[in-house]
C-alpha positions in Angstrom: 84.7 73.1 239.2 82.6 70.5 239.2 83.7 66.8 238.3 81.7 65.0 236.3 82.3 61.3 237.2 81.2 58.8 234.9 81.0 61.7 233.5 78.8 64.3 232.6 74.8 64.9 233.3 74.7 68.1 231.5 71.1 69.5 232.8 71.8 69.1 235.2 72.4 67.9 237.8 71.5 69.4 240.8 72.3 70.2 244.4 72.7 73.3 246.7 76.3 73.7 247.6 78.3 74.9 250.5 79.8 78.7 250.2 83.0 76.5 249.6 81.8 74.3 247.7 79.4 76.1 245.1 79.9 73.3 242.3 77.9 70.4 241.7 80.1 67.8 239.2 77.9 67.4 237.1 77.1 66.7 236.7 75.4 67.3 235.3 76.7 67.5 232.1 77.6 66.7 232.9 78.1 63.5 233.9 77.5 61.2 230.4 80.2 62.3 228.1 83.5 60.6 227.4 81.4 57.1 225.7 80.6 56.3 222.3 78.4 58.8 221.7 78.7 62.0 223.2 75.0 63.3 224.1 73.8 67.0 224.5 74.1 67.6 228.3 72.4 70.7 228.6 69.3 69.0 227.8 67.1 67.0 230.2 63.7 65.2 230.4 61.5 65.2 233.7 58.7 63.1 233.9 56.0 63.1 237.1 56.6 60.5 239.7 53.5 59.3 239.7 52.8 56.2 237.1 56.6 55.5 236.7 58.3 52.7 237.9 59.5 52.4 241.6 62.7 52.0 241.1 62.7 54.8 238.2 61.8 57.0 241.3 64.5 55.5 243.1 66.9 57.3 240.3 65.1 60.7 240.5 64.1 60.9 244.0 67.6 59.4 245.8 65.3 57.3 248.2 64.5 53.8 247.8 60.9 53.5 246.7 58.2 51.3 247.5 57.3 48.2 244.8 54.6 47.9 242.4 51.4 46.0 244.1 52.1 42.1 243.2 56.1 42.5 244.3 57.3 39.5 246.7 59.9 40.5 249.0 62.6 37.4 250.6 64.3 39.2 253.7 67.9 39.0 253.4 70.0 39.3 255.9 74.1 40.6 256.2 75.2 37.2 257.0 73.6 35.1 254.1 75.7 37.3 251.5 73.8 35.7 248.7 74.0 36.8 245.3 70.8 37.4 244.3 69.3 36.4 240.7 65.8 36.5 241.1 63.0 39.2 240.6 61.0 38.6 243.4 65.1 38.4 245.4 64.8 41.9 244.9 65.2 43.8 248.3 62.6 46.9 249.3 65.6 49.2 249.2 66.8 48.6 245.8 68.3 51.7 244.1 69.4 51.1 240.0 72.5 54.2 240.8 74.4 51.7 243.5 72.9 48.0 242.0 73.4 44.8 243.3 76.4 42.4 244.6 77.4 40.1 242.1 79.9 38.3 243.9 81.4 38.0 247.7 84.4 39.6 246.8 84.8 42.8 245.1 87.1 42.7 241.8 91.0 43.1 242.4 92.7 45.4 239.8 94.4 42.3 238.4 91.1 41.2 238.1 89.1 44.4 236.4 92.2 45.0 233.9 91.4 41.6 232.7 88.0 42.4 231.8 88.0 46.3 230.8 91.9 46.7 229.9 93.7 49.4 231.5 91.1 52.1 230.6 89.0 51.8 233.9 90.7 51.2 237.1 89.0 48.6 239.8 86.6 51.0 241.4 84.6 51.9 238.7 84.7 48.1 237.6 83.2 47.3 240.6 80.6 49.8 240.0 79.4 49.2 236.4 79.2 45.7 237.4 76.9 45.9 240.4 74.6 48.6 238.7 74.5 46.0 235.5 73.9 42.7 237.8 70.5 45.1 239.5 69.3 46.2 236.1 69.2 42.1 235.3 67.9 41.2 238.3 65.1 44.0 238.4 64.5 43.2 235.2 65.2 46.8 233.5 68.1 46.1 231.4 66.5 47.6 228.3 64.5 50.0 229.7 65.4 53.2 228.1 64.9 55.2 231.6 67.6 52.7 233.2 69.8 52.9 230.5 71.1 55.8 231.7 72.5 54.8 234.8 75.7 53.0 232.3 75.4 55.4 229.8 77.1 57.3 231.7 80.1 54.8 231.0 82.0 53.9 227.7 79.8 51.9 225.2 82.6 49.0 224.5 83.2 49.3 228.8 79.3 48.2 229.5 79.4 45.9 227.1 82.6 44.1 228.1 80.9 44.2 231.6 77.7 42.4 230.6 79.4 39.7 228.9 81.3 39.0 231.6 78.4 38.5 234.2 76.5 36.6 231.5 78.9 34.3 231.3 80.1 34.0 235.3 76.4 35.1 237.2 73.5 33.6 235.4 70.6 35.3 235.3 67.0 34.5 233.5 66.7 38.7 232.4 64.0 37.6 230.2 62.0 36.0 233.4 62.6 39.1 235.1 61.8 41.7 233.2 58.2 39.8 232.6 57.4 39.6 237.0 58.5 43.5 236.5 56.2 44.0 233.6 53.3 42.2 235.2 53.9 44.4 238.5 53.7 47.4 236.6 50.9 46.7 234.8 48.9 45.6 238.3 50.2 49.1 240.1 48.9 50.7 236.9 45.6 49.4 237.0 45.0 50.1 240.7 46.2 54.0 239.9 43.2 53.8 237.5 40.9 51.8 239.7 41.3 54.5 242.8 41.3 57.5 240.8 38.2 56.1 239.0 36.5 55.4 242.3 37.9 59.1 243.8 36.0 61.1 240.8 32.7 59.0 240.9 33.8 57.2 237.2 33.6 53.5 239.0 31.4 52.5 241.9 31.5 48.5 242.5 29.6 46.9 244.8 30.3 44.4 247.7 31.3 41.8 245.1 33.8 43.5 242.6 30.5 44.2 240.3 28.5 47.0 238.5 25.4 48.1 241.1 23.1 47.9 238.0 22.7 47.5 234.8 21.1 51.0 234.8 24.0 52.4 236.5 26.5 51.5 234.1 29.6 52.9 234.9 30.3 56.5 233.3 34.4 55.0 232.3 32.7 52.1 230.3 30.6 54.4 228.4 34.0 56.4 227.8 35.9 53.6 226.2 33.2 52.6 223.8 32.3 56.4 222.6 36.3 56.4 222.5 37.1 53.4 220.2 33.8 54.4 218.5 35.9 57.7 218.1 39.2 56.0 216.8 37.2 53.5 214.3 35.7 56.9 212.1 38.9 58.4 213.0 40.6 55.5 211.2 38.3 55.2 208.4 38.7 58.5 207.6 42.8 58.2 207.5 42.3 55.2 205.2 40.0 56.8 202.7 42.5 59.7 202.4 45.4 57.3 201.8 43.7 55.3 199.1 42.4 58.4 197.5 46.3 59.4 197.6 47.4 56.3 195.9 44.9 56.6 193.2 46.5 59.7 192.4 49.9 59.1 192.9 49.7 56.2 189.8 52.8 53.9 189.6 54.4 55.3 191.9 52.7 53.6 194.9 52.9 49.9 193.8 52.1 48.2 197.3 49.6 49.1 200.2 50.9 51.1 202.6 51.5 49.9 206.0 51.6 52.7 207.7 50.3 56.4 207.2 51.8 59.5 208.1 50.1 61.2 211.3 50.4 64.5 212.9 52.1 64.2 216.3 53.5 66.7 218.9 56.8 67.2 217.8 59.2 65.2 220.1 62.6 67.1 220.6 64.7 64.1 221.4 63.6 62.2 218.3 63.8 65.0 215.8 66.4 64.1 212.9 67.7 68.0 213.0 68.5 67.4 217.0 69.9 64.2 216.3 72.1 64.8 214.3 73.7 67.5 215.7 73.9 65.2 219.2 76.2 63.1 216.3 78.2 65.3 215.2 78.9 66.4 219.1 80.4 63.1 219.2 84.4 64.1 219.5 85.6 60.7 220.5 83.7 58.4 217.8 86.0 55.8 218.0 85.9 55.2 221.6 89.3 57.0 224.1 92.2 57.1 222.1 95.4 55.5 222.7 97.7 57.4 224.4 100.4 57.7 227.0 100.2 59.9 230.1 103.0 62.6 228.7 101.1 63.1 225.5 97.6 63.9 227.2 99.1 66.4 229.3 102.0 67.8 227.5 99.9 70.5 225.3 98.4 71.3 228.6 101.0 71.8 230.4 102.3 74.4 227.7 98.9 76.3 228.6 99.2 76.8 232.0 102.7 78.0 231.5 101.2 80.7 228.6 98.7 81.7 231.2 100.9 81.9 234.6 103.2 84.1 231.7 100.0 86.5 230.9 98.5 87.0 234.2 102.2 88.4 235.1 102.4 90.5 231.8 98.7 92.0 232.8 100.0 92.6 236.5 103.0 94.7 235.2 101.5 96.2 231.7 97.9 97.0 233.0 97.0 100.7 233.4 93.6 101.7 234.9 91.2 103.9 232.3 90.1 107.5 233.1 86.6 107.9 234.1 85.8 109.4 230.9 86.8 106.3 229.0 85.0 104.1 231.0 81.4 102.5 229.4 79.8 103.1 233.2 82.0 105.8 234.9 79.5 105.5 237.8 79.9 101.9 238.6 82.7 100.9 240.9 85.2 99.3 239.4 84.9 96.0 241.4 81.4 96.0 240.3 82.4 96.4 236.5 84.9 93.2 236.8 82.5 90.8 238.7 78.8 91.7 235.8 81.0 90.8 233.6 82.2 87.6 234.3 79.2 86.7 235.3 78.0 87.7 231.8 80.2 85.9 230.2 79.5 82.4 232.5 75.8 83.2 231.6 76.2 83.7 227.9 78.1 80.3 228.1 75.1 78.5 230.2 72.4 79.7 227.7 75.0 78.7 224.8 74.9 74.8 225.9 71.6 74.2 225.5 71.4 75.5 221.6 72.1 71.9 219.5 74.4 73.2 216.7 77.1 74.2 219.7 77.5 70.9 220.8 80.5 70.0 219.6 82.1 73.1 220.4 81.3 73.1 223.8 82.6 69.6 224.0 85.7 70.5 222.6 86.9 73.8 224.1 84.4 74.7 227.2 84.8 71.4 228.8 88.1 69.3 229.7 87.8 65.4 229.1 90.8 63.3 230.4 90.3 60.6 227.7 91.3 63.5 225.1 91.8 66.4 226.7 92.2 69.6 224.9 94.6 72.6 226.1 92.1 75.6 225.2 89.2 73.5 227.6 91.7 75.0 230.3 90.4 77.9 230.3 87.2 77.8 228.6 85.6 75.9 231.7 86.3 78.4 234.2 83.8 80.3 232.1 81.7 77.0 231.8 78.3 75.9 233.8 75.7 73.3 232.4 73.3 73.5 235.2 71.5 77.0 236.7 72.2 76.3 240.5 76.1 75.4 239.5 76.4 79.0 238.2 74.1 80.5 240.5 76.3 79.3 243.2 79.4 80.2 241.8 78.5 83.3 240.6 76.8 85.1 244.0 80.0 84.0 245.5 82.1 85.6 243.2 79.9 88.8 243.5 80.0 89.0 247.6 83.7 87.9 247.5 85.0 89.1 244.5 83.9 92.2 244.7 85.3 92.9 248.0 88.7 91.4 247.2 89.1 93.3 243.7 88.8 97.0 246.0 91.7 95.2 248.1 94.0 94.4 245.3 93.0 96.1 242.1 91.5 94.9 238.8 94.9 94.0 237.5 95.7 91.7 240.5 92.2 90.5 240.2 92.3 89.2 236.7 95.1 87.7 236.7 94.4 85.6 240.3 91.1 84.7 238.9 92.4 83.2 235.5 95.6 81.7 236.6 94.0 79.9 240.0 91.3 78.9 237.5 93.5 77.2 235.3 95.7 75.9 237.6 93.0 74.1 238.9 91.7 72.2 235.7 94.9 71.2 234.8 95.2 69.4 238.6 92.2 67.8 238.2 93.3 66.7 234.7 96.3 65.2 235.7 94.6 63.4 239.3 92.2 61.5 236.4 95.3 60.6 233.7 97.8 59.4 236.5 94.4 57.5 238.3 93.7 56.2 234.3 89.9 57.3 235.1 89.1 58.5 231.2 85.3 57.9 231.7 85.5 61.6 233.4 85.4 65.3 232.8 84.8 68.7 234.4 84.1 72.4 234.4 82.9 75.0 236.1 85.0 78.1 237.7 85.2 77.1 241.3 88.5 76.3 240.7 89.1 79.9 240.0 86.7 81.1 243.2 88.8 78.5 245.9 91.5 80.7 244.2 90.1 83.9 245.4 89.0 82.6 248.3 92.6 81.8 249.4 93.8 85.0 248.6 91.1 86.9 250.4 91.0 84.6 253.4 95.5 85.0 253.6 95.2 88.4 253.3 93.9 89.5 256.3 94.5 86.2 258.3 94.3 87.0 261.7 90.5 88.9 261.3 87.5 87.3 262.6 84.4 85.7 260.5 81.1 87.7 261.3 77.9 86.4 259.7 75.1 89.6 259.9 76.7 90.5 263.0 77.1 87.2 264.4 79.5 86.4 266.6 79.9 89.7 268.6 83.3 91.2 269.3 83.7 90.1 272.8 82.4 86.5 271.4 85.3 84.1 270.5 84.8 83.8 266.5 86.9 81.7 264.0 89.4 83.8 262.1 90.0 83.5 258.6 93.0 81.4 258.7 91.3 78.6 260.4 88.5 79.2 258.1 90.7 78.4 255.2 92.9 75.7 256.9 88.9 73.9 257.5 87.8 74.5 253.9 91.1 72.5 252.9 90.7 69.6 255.3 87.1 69.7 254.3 88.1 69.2 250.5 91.2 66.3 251.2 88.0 64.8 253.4 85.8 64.4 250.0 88.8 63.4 247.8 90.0 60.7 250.2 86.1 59.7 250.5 86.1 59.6 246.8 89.1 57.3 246.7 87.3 54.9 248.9 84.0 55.0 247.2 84.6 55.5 243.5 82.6 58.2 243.1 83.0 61.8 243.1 80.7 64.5 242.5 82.7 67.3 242.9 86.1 67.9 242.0 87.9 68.1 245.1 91.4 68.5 243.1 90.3 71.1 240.8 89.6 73.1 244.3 92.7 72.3 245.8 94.7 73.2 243.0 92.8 76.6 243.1 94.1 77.0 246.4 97.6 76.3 245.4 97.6 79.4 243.7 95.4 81.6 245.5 97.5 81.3 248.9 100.8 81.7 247.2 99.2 84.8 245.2 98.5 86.5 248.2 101.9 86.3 249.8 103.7 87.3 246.6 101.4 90.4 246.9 102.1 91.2 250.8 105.6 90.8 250.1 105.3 93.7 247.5 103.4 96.0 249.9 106.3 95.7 251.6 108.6 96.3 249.5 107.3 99.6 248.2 106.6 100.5 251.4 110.3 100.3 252.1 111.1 101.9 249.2 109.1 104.7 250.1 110.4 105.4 253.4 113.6 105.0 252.1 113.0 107.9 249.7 111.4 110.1 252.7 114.8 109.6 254.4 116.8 111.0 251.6 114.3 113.7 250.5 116.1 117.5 251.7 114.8 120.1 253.2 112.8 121.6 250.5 111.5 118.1 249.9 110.1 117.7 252.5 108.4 121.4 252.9 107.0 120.2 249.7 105.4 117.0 250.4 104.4 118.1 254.4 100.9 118.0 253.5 101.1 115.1 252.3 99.3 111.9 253.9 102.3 110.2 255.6 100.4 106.7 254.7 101.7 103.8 253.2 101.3 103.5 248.8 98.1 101.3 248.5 98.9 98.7 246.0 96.9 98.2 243.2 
């Protein structure tokens, strides 16, 4: 399950997990969803790091970057705690995702209700406002590339937020986004300087100039046989548009300005792509107004439909003959585990097709500003990114497998879905009661924690081998202080997310996974047990030709399945 917080970066998004912690939220997806516009997540640019701005690689890289050529830096130390306002202020380790102080003090929540209303809680407050105060001050407030870094927030939210430091931090954006300009420009032209002088194109001499007039350098003579190119190029285009309106008669009464030329289609500005990214849009007049019981009410209704399934399944479920099976040869376990993973692959490929938008949105991922009870269940099934389900899905396929021989497909299905929706309704209600309605999640980690509690309870007191490792003799961690690790591990990250305001994966959605998984695995020990009993107790009342009858019997236990 990953959380999408602030919320979704649907391309994701992406990070190698932990074997307990196989979701990345999102993030993704998936992390850009719940604002004004809801965007098509599955869909991502990437641009090469060279000739892009410094602190644009800051965003994609995660490491501060160095500045443009031209950039002053004034050293700043921690006790000075200015506020800083000023381009050439702007410290080497400047990253646009955290931003810049803005004041001494953080905002109280007395503070950020004032300013957002009760939609966004202090944290996040804190954090659109320090990531809008270093766009001004690095002078990339418009920039389309940095725009993304509050997209990720509520339209009305980001603008509330730049009003308020307008009118409480001055800052001259205009003067700063001109020294960032002009430092671009100067890094720019030295890329083109050095790779000119790398591949022979430029040789100046001691003083900055040409050697000779004789040897003119080869990237002048390119620039003139290059505009000479564009001028014919451009007459051409004009003779064909006044030959058109010659033709066209009254219909053309003015010169056109512009003409139409052939370009390389561009995805993101194609009006077919746009406007399905529109109609995606399931909250188009911002998060609706609406009180904690009504948000989770229908919800509630579907966990309760899906605890009373799983149990139906459990009781109603008979296995099919061989003969009725589509692959009588595969192992059952093996049957179960291709084809969830068929499904959760069907879904990934499904995200990234435009005219599915909005039903993704809807059902196959859960938004706490509106949630929807059907998203339940359809984002256990739900990845945006390839490493999120690759992750999720070769853990389900070592575990799974190995689990489903141990209890039975029945058993298996109905741990799986109920643990998965258990756990997106968890995290659901952690973001309504928090108010955080700027995030969303999906993924089926809640469903996999889940299964890993039921596997790991199962056999408790066996030790964890890796390829071997540790030998017998060796002291080895068992798999109840596996488990007990994984779980301080995850209240580790959700208390760290408290503290921070940020979360990146959804530490409740795994817990709540837990909470059924552990609790599914004792409910089925306590039936081995009883039909163990039961069948003893039958032994001891069988007679004498009873028994004669079932002596060659196996005197096992029943396997439960």
């Amino acid at each position: 399950m990953t959380s999408i917080w602030q919320p979704i970066s649907r391309a994701s998004c992406l990070n190698t997990r932990t074997i307990l912690q196989p979701c990345f939220k999102v993030n993704s997806l998936a992390a850009r969803l719940v604002q004004s516009s809801i965007r098509s997540f599955s869909i991502c640019s990437s641009q090469p790091l060279r000739n892009i701005p410094a602190w644009q690689k800051s965003i994609q890289g995660g490491r501060a970057a160095q500045k443009p050529i031209g950039h002053r830096i004034e050293i700043r130390t921690l006790s000075s705690k200015r506020i800083l306002t000023k381009y050439e202020q702007l410290p080497e380790d400047f990253v646009a995702e955290e931003g810049l102080p803005f004041r001494l003090k953080p905002l109280s929540a007395n503070e950020a209700r004032t300013i957002f209303g009760s939609k966004i809680n202090a944290q996040v407050a804190n954090h659109i406002l320090r990531v809008l105060h270093g766009q001004r001050v690095a002078g990339i407030l418009e920039d389309p590339a940095a725009r993304s870094t509050v997209n990720k927030y509520e339209r009305s939210a980001v603008q509330l937020g730049l009003q308020w430091l307008r009118k409480h931090v001055p800052v001259n954006e205009i003067e700063n986004a001109g020294q960032r300009a002009e430092d671009e420009l100067r890094a720019m032209e030295a890329d083109i300087v050095a790779d000119s002088e790398r591949i022979g194109l430029y040789k100046p001499n001691s003083g900055g100039a040409w050697e000779s007039r004789e040897e003119k350098s080869v990237l002048v003579e390119l620039k003139e046989a290059n505009r000479k190119k564009r001028l014919e190029e451009e007459a051409r285009e004009k003779s064909q548009a006044e030959e058109i309106q010659q033709n066209t008669g009254t219909l053309q009464t003015t010169t056109p300005k512009s003409r139409v030329v052939l370009r390389k289609l561009d995805p993101y500005n194609n009006p077919l792509y746009l406007k399905y990214k529109d109609s995606a849009n399931i909250l188009p007049n911002g998060i609706p107004e609406m009180t904690s019981f009504q948000r989770l009410w229908p919800s509630t209704l579907m966990v309760i439909a899906t605890f009373t399934g799983c149990y139906l399944l459990t009781q109603l479920y008979v296995p099919p003959k061989a003969s009725a099976r589509i692959f009588p040869d595969m192992p059952p376990s093996a049957a179960t585990a291709i084809t969830i993973i068929a499904i959760n692959a069907a879904i990934l490929v499904a995200w990234r097709f435009p005219p599915l938008y909005r039903l993704f949105n809807t059902y196959f991922i859960t938004i706490s500003a509106a949630p929807r009870a059907l998203s339940l269940l359809g984002n256990t099934f739900s990845h945006q990114s390839v490493s999120h389900f690759a992750c999720n899905m070769a853990l389900l396929w070592v575990v799974g497998t190995r689990l489903h021989d141990e209890i039975g497909r029945a058993n298996f299905l109905a741990l799986y879905l109920s643990a998965g929706v258990f756990g997106s309704y968890v995290s659901l209600v952690w973001f309504v009661l928090r108010k955080s309605f700027i995030s969303a999640s999906l993924g089926a980690s809640g469903a996999l924690c889940g299964m890993m509690g039921t596997y790991l309870t199962l056999d408790s007191g066996a030790k964890i081998t890796f390829f071997g490792f540790p030998p017998e003799n060796w002291p080895a961690l068992t798999c109840l202080g596996f488990l007990g690790f994984s779980i301080f591990i995850e209240l580790l990250g959700m208390k760290r997310s408290l503290k921070t305001g940020m979360q990146r994966l959804d530490h409740t959605a795994h817990l709540g996974g837990y909470a059924v998984g552990i609790p599914f695995c004792e409910m089925l020990k306590r039936k081995r047990r009883r039909l163990v009993e039961e069948e003893e107790e039958r032994r001891r009342n069988l007679g004498f030709v009873g028994r004669m009858r079932e002596g060659t019997r196996p005197n096992v236990p029943p396997r439960v399945a």
